[in-house]
PLY file of the C-alpha trace (Angstrom):
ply
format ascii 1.0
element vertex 265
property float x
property float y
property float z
element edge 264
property int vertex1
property int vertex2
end_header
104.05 83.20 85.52
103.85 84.90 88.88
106.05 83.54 91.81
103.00 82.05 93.20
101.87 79.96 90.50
104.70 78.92 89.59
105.63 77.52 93.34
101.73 75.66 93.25
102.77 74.30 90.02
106.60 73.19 91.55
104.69 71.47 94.77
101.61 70.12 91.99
104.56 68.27 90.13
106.00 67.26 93.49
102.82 65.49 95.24
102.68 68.06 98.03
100.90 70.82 99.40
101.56 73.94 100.64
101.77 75.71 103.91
101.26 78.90 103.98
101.88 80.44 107.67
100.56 84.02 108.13
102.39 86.63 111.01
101.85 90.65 111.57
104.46 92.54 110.51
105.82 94.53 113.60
105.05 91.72 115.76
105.91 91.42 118.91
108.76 93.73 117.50
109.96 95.46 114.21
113.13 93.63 114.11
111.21 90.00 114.91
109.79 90.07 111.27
112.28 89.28 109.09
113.94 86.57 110.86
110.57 85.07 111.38
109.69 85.36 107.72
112.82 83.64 107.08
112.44 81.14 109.97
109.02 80.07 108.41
110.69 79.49 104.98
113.34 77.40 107.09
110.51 75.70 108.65
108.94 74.55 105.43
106.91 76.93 104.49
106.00 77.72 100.89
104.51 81.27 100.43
104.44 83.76 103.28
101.22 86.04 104.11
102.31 89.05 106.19
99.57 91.08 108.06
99.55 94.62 107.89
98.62 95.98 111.76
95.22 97.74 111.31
93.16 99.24 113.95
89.78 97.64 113.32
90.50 94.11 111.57
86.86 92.89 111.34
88.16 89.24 109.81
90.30 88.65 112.80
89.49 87.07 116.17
91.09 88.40 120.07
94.99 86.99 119.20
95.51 88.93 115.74
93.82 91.56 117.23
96.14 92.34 119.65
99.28 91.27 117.46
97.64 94.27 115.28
97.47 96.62 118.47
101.19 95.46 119.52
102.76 96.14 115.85
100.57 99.38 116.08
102.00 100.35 119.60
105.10 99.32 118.08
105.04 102.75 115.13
104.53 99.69 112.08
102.49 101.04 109.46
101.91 100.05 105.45
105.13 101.73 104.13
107.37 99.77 107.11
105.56 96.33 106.01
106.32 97.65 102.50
110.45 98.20 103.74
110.41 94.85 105.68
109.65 93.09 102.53
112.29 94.79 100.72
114.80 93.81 103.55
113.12 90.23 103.40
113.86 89.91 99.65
118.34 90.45 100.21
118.29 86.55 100.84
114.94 85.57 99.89
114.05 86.26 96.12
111.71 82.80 95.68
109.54 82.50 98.36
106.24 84.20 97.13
105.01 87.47 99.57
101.32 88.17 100.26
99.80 90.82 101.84
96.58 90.58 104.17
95.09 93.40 105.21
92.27 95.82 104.74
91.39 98.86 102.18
92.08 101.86 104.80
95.77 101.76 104.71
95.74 101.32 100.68
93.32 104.09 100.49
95.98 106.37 102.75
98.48 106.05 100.74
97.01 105.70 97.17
96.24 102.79 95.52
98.42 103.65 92.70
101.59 104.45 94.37
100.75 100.96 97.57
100.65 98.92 94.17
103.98 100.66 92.61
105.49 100.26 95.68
104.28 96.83 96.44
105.61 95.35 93.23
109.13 97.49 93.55
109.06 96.05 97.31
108.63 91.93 95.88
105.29 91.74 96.68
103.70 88.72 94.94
99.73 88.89 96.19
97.50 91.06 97.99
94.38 89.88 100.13
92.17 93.05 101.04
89.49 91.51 103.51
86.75 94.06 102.81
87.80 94.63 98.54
85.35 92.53 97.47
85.49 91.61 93.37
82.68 94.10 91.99
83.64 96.97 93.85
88.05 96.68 93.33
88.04 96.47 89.37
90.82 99.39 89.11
92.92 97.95 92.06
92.85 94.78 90.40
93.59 96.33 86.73
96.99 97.81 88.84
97.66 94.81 90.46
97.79 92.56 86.98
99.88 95.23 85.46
102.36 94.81 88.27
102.39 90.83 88.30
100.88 91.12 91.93
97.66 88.11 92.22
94.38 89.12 93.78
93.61 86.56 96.25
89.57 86.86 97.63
87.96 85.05 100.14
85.05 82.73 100.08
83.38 81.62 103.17
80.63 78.41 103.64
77.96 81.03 102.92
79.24 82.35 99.60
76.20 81.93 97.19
77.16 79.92 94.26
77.21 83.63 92.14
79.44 84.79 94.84
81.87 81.46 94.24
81.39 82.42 90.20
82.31 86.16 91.10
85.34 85.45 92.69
86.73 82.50 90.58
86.29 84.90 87.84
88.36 88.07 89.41
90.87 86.07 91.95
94.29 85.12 90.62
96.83 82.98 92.68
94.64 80.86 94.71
91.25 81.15 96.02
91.54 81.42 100.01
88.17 79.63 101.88
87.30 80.44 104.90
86.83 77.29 106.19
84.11 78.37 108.99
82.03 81.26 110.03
83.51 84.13 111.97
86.42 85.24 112.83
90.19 83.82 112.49
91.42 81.56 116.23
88.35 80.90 117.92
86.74 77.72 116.36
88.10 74.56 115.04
88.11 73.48 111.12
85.79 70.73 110.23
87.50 68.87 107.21
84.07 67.13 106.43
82.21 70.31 106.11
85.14 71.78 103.67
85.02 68.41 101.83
81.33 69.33 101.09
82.25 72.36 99.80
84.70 71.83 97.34
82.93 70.54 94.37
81.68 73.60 94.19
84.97 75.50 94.27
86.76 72.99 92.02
83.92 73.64 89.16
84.04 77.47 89.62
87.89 77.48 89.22
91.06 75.92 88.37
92.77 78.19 90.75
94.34 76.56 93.83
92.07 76.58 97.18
93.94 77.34 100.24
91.81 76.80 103.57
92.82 78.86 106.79
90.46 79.69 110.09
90.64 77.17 112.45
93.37 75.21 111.70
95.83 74.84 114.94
97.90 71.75 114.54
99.68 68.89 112.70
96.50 66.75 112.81
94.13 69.34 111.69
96.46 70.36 108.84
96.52 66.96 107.77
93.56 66.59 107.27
92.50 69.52 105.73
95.41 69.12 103.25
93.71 65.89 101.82
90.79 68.01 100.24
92.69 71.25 99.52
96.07 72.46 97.72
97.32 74.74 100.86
96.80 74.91 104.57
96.65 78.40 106.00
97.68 79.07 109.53
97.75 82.32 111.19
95.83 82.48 115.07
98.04 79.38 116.01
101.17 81.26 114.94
100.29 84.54 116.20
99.29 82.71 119.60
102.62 81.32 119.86
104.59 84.47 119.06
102.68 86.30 121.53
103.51 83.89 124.41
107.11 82.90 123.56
107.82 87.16 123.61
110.74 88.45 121.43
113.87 86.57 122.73
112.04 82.79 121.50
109.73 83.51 119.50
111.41 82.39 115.59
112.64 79.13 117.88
108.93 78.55 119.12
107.37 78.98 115.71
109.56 77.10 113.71
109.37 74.45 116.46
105.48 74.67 115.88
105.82 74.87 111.96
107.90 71.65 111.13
105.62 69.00 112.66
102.80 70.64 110.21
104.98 70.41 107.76
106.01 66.80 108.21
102.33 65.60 108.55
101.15 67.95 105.34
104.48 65.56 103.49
103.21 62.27 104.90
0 1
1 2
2 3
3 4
4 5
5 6
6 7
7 8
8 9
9 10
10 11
11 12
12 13
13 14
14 15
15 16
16 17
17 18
18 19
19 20
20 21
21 22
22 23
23 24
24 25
25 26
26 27
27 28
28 29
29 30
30 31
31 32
32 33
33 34
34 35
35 36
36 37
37 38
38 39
39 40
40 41
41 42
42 43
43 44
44 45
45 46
46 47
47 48
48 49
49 50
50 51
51 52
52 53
53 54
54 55
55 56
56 57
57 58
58 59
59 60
60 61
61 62
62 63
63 64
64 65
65 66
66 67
67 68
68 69
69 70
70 71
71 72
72 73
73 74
74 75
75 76
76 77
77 78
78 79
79 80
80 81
81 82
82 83
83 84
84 85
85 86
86 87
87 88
88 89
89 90
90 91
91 92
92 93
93 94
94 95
95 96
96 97
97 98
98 99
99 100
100 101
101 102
102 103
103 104
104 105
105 106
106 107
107 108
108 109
109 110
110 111
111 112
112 113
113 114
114 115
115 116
116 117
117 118
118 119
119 120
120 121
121 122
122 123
123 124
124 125
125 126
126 127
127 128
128 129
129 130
130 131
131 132
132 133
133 134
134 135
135 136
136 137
137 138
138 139
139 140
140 141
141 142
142 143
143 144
144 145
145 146
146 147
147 148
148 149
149 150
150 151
151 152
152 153
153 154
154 155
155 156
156 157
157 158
158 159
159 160
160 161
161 162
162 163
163 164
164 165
165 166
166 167
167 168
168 169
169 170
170 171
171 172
172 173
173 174
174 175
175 176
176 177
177 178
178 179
179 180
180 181
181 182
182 183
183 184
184 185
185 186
186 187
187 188
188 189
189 190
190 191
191 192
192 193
193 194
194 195
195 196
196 197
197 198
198 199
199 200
200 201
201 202
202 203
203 204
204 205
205 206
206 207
207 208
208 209
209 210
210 211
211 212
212 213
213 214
214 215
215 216
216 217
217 218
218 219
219 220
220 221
221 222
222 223
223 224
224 225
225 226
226 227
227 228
228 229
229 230
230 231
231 232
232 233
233 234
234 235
235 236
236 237
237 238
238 239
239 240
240 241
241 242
242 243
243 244
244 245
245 246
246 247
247 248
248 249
249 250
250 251
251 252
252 253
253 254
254 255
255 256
256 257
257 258
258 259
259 260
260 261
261 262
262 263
263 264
């Protein structure tokens, strides 16, 4: 069993859901991403998605854009996200590790040797925004072979093929995109997920995390009544950006432990 199943099926037996925070690595320095990682996990967090800086991240809206440009400025590339997990993992060897990010960096380096490394590193999942199922069969092949989960996304317009497509190649959890767009710029409408999950649930057994547009205790709430995880990265990335260096593990674990209160009430 993978580190991330087996921490769904820990929280499952438990009543409670997990919160899964997201940050860019390299953000707003090198040195700020460890002791945020482990800040989050102090905060309450469950399983950890880590950005890897990019120069054109299509998914994302204006604030992890310019985390990406900052880490960028900053020298961070795929092989120093690769090395932060690794320092990561000296006190944390529980907390699952994913990956978001996008194909070019992979390609770079070879998808053979990112996946060697990735698993030598502690890497638990990967999410590759523009991988979709049909077209990553040998990535995923590597990926099983190294225990790391393939984690897609679905979106409110994924065709009910598309939902089959993905239930049928994702491992881990199945990530919705709770709205159309990009990440930070709209709110999350629980009763248009609600709608949605039927579908979901009869495609899959997986867990269904829902990120985009979720910015606060209330919203997570909510949301965490119709789905297994809540997924928060703009908020985060927002409040790293203005808190700067010297605050910024104070200021997110300050914004982190009210979610995770409400998502335990």
């Amino acid at each position: 069993m993978s580190r991330i199943a087996g921490r769904f099926a820990d929280l499952k037996a438990a009543g409670r859901k997990a919160l899964i925070p997201y940050i860019t690595a390299g953000d707003p320095l090198k040195a700020s991403t460890v002791p945020l990682l482990h800040g989050m996990v102090e905060a309450g967090s469950d399983i950890l998605e880590i950005g890897v800086p990019f120069s054109d991240p299509m998914a994302d809206g204006p604030a992890i854009q310019r985390s990406s440009e900052r880490a960028l400025k900053n020298g961070i590339g795929l092989s120093d996200v690769l090395k932060l997990v690794v320092e990561f993992r000296k006190r944390d060897s529980k907390t699952p590790i994913v990956l978001m990010g996008y194909a070019n960096p992979i390609e770079a380096m070879g998808v053979g040797r990112f996946v060697a490394a990735a698993g030598a590193a502690g890497v638990d999942g990967a999410i590759v925004v523009d991988y979709p199922p049909e077209e990553c069969g040998p990535f995923s092949d590597l990926c099983a072979k190294a225990n790391i989960d393939c984690i897609f996304l679905l979106a409110p317009t994924s065709t009910d093929a598309r939902i089959r497509e993905v239930a049928r190649a994702g491992t881990g959890y199945l990530y919705y995109v709770s709205l159309k767009g990009v990440t930070g710029v709209k709110s999350a409408d629980a009763a248009e997920i609600a709608a949605q999950m039927p579908r979901l649930r009869a495609a899959s057994k997986l867990p269904i995390g829902v990120g985009f547009g979720i910015k606060d205790a209330e919203s997570a709430r909510a949301i965490s009544k119709i789905a297994d995880a809540v997924i928060i990265g703009s908020r985060i990335v927002q409040e790293i950006e203005s808190a700067g260096p010297e605050h910024a593990v104070a200021r997110v674990k300050a914004l982190l432990g009210p979610i995770r209160k409400a998502l335990d009430s």
